[in-house]
N, C-alpha and C positions, 0 to 999 in steps of 0.2 A: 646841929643836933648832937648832942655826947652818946655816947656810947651805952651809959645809961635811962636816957629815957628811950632811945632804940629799942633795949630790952627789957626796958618796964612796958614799953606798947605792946611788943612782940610776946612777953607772955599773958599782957591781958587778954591782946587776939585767940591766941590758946586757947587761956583758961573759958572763953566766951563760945569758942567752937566746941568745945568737951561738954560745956553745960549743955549746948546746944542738942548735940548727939545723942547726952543721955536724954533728955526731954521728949526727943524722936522716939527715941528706942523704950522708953518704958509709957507713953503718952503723956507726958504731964509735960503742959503746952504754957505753965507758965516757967517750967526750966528753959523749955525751945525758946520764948520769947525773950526771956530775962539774960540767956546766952546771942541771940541774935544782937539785942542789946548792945551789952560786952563787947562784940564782933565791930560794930559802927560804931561804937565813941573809943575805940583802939585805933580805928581807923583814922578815925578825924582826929585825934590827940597826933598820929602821927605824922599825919596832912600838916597840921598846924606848926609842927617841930619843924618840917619841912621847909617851911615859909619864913620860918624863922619868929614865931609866935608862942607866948604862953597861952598852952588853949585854954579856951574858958574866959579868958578876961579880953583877948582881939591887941594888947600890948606888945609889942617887941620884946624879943629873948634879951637880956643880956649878953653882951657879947665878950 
């Protein structure tokens, strides 16, 4: 996994927690869900880096 897609997961994770909060905090439940969202396919993007995967297609990274 480079360095970059570390930190492209890392601030989807983010940006997916912040929608999330806001969606809490002012009610609006399709920001909380659309950020919870964000939250699991950051996570699995970086599961799948992990594995050595391009997510989304189940192929081997290039190495």
């Amino acid at each position: 996994m480079s360095i970059f897609d570390k930190a492209k997961d890392k601030a989807q994770e983010l940006l997916g927690r912040a929608e999330e909060l806001y969606g809490e905090s002012h009610g609006d439940a399709a920001a909380t869900v659309a950020g919870e969202a964000n939250v699991l396919e950051a996570e699995a993007e970086e599961e799948a880096h992990r594995r050595g995967e391009h997510p989304g297609d189940g192929a081997p990274a290039a190495r």
